[in-house]
Structure formats: C-alpha cells, structure tokens
N, C-alpha and C positions, 0 to 999 in steps of 0.2 A: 150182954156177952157178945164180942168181934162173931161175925159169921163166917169170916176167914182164917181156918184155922191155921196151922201149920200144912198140912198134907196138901191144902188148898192153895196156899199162897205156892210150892213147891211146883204144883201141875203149870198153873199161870204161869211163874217166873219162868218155866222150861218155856213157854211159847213166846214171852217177852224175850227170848234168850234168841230169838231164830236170827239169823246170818243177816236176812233181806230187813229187817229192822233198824233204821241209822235213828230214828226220830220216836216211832210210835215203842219205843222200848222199856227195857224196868228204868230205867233212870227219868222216864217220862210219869210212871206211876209213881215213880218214889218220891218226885218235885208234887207230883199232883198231892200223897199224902201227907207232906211237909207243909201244904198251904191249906190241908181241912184242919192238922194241928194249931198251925196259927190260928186258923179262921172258928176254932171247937165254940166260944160262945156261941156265935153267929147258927149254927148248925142243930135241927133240929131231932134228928137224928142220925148221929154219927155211925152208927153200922150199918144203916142201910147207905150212905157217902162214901162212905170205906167199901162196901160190898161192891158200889158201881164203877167207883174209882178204878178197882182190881180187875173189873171183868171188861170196863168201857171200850178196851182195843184188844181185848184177849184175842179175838180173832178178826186176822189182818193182811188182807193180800189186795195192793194197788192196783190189782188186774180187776176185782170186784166192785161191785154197788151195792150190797149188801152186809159190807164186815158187820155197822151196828147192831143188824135184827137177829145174826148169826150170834153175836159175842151176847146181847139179849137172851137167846134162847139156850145157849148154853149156862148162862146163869141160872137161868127159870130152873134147867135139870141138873145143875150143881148144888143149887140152895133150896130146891123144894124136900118139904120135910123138915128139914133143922129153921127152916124162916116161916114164919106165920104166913098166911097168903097175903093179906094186905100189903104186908110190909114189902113182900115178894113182887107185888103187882106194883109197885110203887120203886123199888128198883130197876126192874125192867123198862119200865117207863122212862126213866132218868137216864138209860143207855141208850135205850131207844132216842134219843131228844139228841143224843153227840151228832146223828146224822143232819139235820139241820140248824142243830144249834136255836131251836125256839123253847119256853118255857113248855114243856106238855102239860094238858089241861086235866090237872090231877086236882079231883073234888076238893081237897084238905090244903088250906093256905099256907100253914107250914112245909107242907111235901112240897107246894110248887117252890118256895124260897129255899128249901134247900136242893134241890133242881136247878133254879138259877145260879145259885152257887157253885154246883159243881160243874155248870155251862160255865162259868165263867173262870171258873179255876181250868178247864181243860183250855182256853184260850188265851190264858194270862200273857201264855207264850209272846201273842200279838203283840203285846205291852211292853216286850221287853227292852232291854238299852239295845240299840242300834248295833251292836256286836255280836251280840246274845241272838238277836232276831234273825241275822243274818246267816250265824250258825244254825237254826232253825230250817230255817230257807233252803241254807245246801244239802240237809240233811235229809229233809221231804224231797229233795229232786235226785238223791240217789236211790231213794225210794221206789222213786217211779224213772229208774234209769233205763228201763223197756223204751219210754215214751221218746218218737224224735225230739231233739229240740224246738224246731217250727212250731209244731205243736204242745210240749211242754209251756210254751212259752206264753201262746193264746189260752189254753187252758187254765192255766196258773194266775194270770192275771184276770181271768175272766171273775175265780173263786175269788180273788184278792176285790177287786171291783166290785162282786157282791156283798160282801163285807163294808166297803165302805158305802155302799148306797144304803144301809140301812139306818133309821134313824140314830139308834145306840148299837155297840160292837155288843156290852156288855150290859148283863139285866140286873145288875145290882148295882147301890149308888156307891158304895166302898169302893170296887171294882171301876166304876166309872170314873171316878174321882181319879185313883191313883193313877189307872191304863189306858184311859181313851184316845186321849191326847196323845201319847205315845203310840199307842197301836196304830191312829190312821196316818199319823208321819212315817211310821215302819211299810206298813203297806202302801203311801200312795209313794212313797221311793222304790219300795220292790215295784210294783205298775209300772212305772217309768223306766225301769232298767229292763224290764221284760217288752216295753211295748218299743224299744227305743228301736 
C-alpha cells in the first residue's frame, strides 16, 4: 500500500507549490515519479521510492545547507506510525544521500540499489538534451537569484566540476549507459560558459 496518501501528497504539493521554486518544484517530483514508473521492474520497493521521491525536496530554501536532513526528518514525523521502522529508516536514509549524491551504506543490497536509483533518477536532469539542461541551469539560478553573479558563477561551476571529477555521474549501469555521456558534455559546456 502507497505511504502517500492523499492528505499527504496535498501538504507536499502546497510546499512544491511556493513562489521561490523555479526547478526544485511539483513538476520536478512528478518527472521524478514518471521515471520509478518506467523504471517499477528495476525497483525494489516502490513505496518506500515513492515515499522519498515525495519528501527528497519537501523542504527547500537556497539560503540553507541543510534542506536534505530537514525534508528527512520531516518524513521520519510524517511517516512514523503508518511505515514499519525499517522501511522508515531506509527512507530517510535515501533522502538523506540527495545531499551528496553517494549510495548510503544501507546493510540490505536491494535498499542500496534502489537508493542508487533514485540518486540517479533525481540527476537524470544532468543527462538531458542540451535544451532541456539548459532550461535546468536557468531555472536553479533563479533560484539562487540572492547570490551576486561573480559568485553564482564560481559557485556553480565549482558543484558542476565536482560532478565531473568523479569517477561515474551516475551508480547504475542503465542510467550510465543512456546519461553519462550526455550529462558531462551538458556540464563541461555549462563550466565553460560560467568560467569564461
């Protein structure tokens, strides 16, 4: 049975709904649930995917370095009760991991693989056609329209840089195959227009 009910999806959707949102919005959740649909073989359980999916940017302010642990923990006291703990601890976990985007080292080989998955599904973005990614791009910099440009610029490129210095963007081989190649031609063009 979905962990998100109605009432549930309604509180989210109000905060996916706020003004200062251009990128991290419902139409960010709703692509992201579009690609566990696709992806439902692959996934080994889909309501705790779904449950992280829903909460991974519930809470969301550019000014912070915390949104993950914050949108985490308000999961934990959204879903405790109606979700077994494991499965609960195994969620969190999985939101927990949007902040740096590494597989978290969760004892059960299937929870980490569906963790990779949905690391990879919240990055696909990276991957996209060179139109798509750009729209991307401007959408995260109005986001952070506080930040001077000077700085915007070193910043942005700094995350973009870290991305590409790592071995793989993306921890699954599906994901690698279709986006890799795409993604670091998408970012080392954004790099270049930012460092230019």
């Amino acid at each position: 049975m979905p962990h998100i009910d109605d009432a549930l999806k309604a509180e989210l959707t109000k905060l996916y709904a706020a003004p200062d949102r251009h990128y991290h919005n419902l139409a960010h959740i709703e692509a992201l649930l579009a690609l566990a649909k696709r992806l439902q073989a692959e996934i080994a359980d889909p309501n705790a995917v779904e449950a992280a999916i829903w909460f991974h940017d519930a809470i969301y302010d550019s000014r912070a370095k915390d949104n993950e642990a914050r949108s985490a923990a308000l999961a934990a006291e959204r879903l405790a009760g109606p979700v077994e703990p494991e499965r609960l601890t195994k969620i969190v976990a999985m939101i927990e991991a949007t902040a740096t985007h590494q597989v978290p080292n969760l004892a059960d080989a299937t929870a980490r693989h569906d963790a990779a998955l949905l690391l990879d599904m919240d990055l696909s973005i990276l991957g996209a056609p060179p139109a798509d990614f750009d729209v991307y791009e401007e959408a995260v910099r109005q986001e952070y329209g506080w930040v001077p440009e000077d700085a915007w610029r070193a910043g942005r490129a700094a995350v973009l840089q870290n991305f590409l210095a790592r071995q793989f963007i993306f921890h699954t081989a599906a994901f690698r195959s279709e986006l890799e190649g795409q993604a670091r031609e998408n970012m080392a063009r954004s790099v270049a227009a930012l460092t230019a």
